[in-house]
C-alpha positions in Angstrom: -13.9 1.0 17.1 -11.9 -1.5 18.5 -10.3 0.2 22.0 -6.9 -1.3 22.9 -8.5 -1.8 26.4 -9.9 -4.6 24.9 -7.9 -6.3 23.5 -5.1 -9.2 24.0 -2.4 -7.4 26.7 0.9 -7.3 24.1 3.3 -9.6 26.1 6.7 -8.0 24.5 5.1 -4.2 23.7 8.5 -3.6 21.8 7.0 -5.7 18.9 3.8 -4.4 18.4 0.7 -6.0 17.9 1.0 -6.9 14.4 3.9 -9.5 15.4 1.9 -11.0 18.2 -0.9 -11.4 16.4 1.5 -13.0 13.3 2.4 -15.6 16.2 -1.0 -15.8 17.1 -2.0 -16.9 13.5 0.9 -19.4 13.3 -0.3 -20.5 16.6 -4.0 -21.5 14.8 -2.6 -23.3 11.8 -3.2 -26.9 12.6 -0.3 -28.2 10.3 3.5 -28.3 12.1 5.4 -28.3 9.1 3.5 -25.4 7.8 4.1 -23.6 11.5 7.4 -24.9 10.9 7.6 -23.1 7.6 5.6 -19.3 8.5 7.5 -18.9 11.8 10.9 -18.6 10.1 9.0 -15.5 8.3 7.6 -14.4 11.3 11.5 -14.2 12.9 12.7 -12.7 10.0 10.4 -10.1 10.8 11.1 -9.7 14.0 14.9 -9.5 13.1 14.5 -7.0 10.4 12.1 -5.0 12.7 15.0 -4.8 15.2 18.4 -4.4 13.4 19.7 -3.0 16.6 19.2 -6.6 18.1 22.3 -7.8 16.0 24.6 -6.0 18.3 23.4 -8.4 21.2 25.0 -11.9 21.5 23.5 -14.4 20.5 20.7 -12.2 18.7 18.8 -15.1 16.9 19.0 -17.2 19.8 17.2 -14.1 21.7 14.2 -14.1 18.8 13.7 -17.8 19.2 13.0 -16.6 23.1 10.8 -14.1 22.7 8.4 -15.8 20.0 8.1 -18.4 22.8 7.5 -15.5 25.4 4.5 -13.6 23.2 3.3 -17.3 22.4 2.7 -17.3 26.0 4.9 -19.9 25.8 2.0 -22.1 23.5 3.0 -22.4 20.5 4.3 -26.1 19.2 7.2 -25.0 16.3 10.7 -26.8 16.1 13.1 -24.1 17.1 16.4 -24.2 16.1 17.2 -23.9 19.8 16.4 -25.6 23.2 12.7 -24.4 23.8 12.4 -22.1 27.0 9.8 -22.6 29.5 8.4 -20.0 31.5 11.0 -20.6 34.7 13.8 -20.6 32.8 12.4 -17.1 31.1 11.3 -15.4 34.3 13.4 -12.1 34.4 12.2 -10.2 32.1 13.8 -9.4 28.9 15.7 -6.3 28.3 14.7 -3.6 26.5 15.3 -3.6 22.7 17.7 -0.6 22.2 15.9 2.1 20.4 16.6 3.0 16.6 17.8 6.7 15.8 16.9 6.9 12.0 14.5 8.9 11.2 10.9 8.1 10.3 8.6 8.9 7.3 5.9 9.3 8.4 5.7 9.7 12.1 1.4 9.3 13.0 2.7 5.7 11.8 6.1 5.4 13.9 8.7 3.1 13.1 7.6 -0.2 13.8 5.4 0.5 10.4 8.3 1.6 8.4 10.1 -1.2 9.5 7.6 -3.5 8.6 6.8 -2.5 5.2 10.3 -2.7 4.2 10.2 -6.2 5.3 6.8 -6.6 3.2 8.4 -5.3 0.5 11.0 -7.4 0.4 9.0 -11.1 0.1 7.8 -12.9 -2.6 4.5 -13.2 -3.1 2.9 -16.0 -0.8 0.2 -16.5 1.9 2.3 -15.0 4.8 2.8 -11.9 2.4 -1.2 -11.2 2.6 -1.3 -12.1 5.6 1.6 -9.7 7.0 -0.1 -7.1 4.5 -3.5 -6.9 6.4 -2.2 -6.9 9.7 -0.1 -4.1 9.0 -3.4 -2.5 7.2 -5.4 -2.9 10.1 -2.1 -1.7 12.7 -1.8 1.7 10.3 -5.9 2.4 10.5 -5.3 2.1 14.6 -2.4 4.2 14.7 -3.7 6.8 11.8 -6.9 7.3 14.2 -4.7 7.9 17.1 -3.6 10.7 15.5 -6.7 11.8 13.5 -10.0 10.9 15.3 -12.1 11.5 11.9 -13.0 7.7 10.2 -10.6 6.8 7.7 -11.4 4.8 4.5 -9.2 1.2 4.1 -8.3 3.5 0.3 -6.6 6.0 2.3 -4.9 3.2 4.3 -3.6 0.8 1.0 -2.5 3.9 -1.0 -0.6 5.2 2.0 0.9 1.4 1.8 1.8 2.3 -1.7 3.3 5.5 -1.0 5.3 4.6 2.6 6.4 1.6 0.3 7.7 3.4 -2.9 5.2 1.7 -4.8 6.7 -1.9 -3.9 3.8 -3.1 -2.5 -0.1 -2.8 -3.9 -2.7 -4.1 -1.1 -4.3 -7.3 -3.1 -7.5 -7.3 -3.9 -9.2 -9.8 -1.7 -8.5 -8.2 1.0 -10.2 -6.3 3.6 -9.0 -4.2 7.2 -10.4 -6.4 10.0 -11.9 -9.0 8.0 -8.9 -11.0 6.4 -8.7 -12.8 3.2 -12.2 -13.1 1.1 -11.9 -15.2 -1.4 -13.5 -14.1 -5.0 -15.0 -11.1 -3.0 -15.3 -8.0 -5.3 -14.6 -4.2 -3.9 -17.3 -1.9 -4.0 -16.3 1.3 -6.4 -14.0 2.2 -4.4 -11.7 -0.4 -6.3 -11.4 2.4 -9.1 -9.8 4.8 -6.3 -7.1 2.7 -5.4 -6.5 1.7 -9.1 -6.4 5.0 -10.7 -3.9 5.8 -7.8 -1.3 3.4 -8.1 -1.8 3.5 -11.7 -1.0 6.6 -11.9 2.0 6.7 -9.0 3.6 3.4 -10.3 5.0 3.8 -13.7 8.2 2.9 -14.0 8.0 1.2 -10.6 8.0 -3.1 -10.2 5.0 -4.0 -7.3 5.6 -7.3 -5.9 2.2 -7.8 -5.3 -0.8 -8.5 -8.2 -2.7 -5.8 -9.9 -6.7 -6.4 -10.5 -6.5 -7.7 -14.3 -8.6 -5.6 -16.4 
């Protein structure tokens, strides 16, 4: 199990992990103009993640900041806006306003609703798979918070379908914790997942591709 102890200390907790380890992968992609191209997704997120931001000046502006700040200020992207450096950041941000609508399902909390709505709302790309496992992998952590029994990556992707109103159906290729496996086949639990969204979709348009039969 993979404690939170261990791992990277979140540098803007008000994000999550899942964003900071978005920046993170953006960070590791040695192209610029593809940085370039997945940050702006990455903001979005954060925006959308946030609404309440949009009632602070200069909200955008603010975002630009803080993907600098959970970069650790190390991340080489063209902002849109002069790039901070760590003494012209040093107070520390203030506090993201908190959001008063209710949650779904609340052993996930709201950063997870948030995020799947965003999911849901992108076309089908890397960054979409991407976003997809990282928010797999953030729902297992926070499900087992809640529930210290072992839960199965099924239980995870058709609780992706459900939160999601059948919008989004986890692709095949991929995996909690392991990322993208290319041409990698499920074990029989592929026909779990299947039967279920097969059964919970009809009617319903998934942005993401069903196994072809």
């Amino acid at each position: 199990m993979d404690y939170n102890t261990q791992r990277e200390k979140l540098l803007m907790p008000e994000y999550g992990r899942h964003v900071q380890d978005m920046i993170n992968y953006v960070k590791s992609i040695p192209d610029k103009e593809k940085r370039n191209e997945q940050i702006q997704a990455v903001v979005q997120v954060m925006g959308t993640l946030n609404p309440q931001l949009r009632d602070i000046n200069d909200f955008k502006h603010k975002l630009w900041d803080h993907v600098h700040i959970i970069s650790d200020f190390d991340i080489d992207i063209d902002s849109p806006y002069p790039t901070p450096t760590r003494e012209t950041l040093s107070t520390k941000p203030n506090p993201i306003p908190l959001q008063k609508t209710p949650v779904k399902a609340s052993h996930y909390g709201r950063n997870i609703q948030n995020m799947i709505e965003v999911i849901a709302q992108r076309p089908d790309d890397d960054v979409k798979t991407y976003m997809i496992r990282t928010l797999a992998s953030y729902m297992k952590q926070q499900y087992l918070i809640w529930n210290k029994d072992s839960v199965s990556e099924e239980t995870i992707f058709n609780d992706i379908y459900k939160l999601s109103d059948g919008r989004i159906t986890v692709p095949e290729d991929v995996h909690i914790g392991m990322g993208m496996t290319d041409g990698h086949q499920r074990s029989s639990n592929n026909g779990t997942r299947n039967n279920f969204n097969r059964n919970n979709g009809k009617g319903k348009n998934n942005n993401n591709k069903r196994r072809k039969k």
